[in-house]
C-alpha positions in Angstrom: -68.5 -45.5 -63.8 -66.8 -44.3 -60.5 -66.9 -41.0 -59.7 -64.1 -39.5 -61.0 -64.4 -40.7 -64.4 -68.0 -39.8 -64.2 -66.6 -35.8 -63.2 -64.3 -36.1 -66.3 -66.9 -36.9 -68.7 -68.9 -34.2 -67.5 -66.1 -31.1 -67.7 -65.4 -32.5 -71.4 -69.3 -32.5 -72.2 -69.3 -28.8 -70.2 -66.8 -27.4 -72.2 -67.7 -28.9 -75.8 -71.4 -27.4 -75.3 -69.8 -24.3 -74.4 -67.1 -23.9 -77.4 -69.4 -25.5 -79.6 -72.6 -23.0 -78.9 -69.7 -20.1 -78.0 -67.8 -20.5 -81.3 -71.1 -21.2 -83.0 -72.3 -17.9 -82.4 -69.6 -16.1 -83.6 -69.5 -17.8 -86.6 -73.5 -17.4 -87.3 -73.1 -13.3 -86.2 -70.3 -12.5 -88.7 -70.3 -10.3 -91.6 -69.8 -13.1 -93.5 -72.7 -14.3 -93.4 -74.9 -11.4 -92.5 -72.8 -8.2 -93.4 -75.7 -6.1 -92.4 -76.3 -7.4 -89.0 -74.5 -4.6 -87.0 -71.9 -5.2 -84.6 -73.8 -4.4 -81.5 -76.7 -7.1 -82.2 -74.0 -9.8 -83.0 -72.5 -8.4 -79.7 -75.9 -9.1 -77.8 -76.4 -12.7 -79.7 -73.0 -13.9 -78.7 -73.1 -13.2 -74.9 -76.2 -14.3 -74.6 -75.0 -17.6 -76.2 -72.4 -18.0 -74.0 -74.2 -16.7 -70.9 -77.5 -19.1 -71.7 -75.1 -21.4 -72.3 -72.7 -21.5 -68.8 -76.4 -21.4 -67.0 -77.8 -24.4 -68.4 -74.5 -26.2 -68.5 -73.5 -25.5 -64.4 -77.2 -26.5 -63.7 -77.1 -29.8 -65.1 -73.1 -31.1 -64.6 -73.2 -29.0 -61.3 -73.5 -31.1 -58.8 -71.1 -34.0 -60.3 -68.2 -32.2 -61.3 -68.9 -28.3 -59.6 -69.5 -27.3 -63.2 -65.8 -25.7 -63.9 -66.0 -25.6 -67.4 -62.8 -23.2 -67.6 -59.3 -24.1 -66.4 -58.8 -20.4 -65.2 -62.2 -21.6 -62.3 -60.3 -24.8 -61.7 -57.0 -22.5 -61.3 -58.8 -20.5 -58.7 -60.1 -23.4 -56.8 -56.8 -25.7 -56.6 -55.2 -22.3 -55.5 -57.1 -22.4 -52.4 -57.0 -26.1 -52.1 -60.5 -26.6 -53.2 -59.5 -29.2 -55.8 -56.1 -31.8 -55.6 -53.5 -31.2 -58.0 -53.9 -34.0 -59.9 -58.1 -33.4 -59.8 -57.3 -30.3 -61.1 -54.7 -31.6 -63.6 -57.1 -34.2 -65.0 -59.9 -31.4 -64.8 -57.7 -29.4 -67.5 -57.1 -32.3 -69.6 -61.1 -32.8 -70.0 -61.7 -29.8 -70.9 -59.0 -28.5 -73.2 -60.0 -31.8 -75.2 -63.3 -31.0 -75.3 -62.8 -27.2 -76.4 -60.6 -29.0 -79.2 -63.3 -31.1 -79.9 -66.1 -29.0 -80.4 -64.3 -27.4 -82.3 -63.6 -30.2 -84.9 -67.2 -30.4 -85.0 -67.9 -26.6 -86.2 -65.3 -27.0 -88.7 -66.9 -30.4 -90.0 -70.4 -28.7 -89.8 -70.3 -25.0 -90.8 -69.0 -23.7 -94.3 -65.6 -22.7 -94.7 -65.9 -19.5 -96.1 -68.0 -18.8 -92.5 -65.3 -20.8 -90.2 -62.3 -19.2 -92.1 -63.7 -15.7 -91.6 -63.5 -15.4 -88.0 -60.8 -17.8 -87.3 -63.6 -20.4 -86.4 -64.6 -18.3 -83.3 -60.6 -17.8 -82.1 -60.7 -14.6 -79.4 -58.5 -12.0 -80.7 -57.3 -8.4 -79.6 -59.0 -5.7 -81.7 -55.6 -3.7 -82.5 -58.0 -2.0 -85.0 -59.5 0.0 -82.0 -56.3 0.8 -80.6 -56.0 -2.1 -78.3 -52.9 -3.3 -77.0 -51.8 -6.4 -76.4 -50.8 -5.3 -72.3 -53.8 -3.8 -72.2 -55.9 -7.3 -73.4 -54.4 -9.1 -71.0 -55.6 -7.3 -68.1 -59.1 -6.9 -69.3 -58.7 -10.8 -69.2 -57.7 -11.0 -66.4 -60.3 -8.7 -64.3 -63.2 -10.2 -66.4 -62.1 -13.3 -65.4 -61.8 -12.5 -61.8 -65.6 -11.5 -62.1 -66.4 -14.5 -63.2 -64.1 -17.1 -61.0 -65.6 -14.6 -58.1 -68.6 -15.1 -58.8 -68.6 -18.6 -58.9 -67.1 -18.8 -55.4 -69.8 -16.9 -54.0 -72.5 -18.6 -55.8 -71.0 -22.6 -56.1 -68.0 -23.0 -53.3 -69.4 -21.0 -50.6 -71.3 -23.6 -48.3 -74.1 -20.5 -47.8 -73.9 -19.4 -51.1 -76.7 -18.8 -53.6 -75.8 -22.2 -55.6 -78.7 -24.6 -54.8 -81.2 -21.7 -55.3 -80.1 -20.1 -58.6 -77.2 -22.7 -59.5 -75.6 -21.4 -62.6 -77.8 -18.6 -63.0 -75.6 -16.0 -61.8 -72.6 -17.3 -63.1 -73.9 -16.9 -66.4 -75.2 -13.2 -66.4 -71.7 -12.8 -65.4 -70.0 -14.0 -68.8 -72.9 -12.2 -70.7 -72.0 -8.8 -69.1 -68.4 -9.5 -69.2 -69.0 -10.4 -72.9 -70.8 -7.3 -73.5 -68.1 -5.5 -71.7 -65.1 -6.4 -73.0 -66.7 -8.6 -76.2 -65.3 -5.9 -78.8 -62.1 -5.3 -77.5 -60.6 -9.2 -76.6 -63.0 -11.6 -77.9 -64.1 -11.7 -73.8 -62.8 -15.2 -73.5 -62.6 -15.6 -69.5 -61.2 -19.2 -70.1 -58.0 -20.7 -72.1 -60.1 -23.6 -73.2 -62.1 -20.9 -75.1 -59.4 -19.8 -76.2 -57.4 -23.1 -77.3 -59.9 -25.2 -79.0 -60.8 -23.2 -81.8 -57.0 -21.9 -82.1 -55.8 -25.4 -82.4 -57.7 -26.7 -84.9 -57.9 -23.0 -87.0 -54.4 -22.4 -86.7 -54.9 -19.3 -85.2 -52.1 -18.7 -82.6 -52.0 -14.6 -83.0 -51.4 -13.3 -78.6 -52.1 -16.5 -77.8 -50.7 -16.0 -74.2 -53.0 -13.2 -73.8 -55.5 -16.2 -73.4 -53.4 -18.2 -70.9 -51.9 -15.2 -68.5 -55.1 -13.1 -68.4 -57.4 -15.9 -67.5 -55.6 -17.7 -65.4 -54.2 -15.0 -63.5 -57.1 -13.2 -63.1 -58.6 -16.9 -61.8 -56.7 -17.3 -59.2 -56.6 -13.6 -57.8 -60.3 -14.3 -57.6 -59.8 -17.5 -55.9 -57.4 -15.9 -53.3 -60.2 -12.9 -53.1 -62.9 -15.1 -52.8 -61.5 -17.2 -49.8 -60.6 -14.3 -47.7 -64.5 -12.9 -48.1 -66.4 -16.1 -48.1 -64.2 -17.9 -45.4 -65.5 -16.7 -42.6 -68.9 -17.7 -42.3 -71.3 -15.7 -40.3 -73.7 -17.9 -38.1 -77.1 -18.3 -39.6 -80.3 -17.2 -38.3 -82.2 -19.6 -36.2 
């Protein structure tokens, strides 16, 4: 397997582990099946899903594909010319199809009464606590631009933190973004979180909440990230 293909295979195994565990979670904390569980411990249990989840995952595909997982990170590198267009294009690909996927999977897997209750893990804006739709979009996009941020200062930058703590970092940063903005948005940083489980739920409600915030908020990060992290500073002898 050359290495492209091999880069492929990874982003789609990436992103199924993360919708699959992601989606997963939301399905095992709902009221449906545990109506006394109290939002804010289903909060905790679903960030930490994803979070654990992004660390583990950018550790081990890392260092064959950069571990993008998310087509708003890819968006933020090809900005900056840290991917080709058509890397970047087949990146997307790979991991749309394997948020859509792991999401087949869930549905075959979990109970339908469980699936059906939260839209199989589909992010949606919580118009129930006076959130607007304008409003969920930029939450999107400046939790995402933590995130794509993060993962230039940890993964692209040549003196970054990335073959100390690899996806460590990048992962605390979805759980706190989750725990941030979780509630309000579903938190979903990435369109292929987004996409998979809307495909195959039928869930389309804002759906372009989950394709402007992210990406937008991806590639202001990328843009931010190469003006800090450009300039390298000479290191000590």
């Amino acid at each position: 397997m050359n290495d492209n293909a091999r880069s492929l295979v990874a982003e789609f195994i990436g992103t199924f582990a993360l919708i699959f565990i992601g989606c997963g979670s939301v399905i095992m904390t709902s009221d449906a099946l545990s109506p006394d569980g109290g939002v804010s411990a289903g909060l905790v249990a679903v960030a930490l899903a994803h979070g654990l989840t992004i660390a583990v995952v950018v550790s081990v595909i890392g260092h064959v594909s950069g571990g993008h997982i998310n087509p708003a990170v890819t968006a933020g590198l090809w900005i900056t010319g840290q991917i080709e267009t058509i890397k970047a294009g087949t990146y997307w690909v790979a991991q749309l199809l394997g948020a859509v996927v792991a999401a087949l999977a869930l549905q075959l897997i979990m109970p339908e009464t469980l699936t059906d209750a939260v839209g199989l893990g589909t992010p949606a804006i919580n118009t129930g606590a006076g959130m607007g739709v304008g409003a969920g979009v930029v939450l999107e996009a400046i939790l995402t631009f933590f995130l794509v941020f993060a993962v230039y200062g940890t993964a692209v930058d040549p003196q970054g933190a990335f073959n100390k703590v690899a996806g460590f970092s990048i992962g605390l940063v979805v759980t706190f973004d989750i725990l941030a903005g979780g509630p309000m948005t579903g938190a979903a940083m990435n369109p292929a979180r987004w996409f998979g489980p809307a495909l195959v739920s039928g869930t389309w409600t804002d759906s372009w909440v989950y394709i402007v915030g992210p990406l937008a908020g991806g590639i202001l990060a990328g843009l931010a990230g190469q003006m800090v992290f450009a300039t390298k500073k000479p290191s000590a002898a």
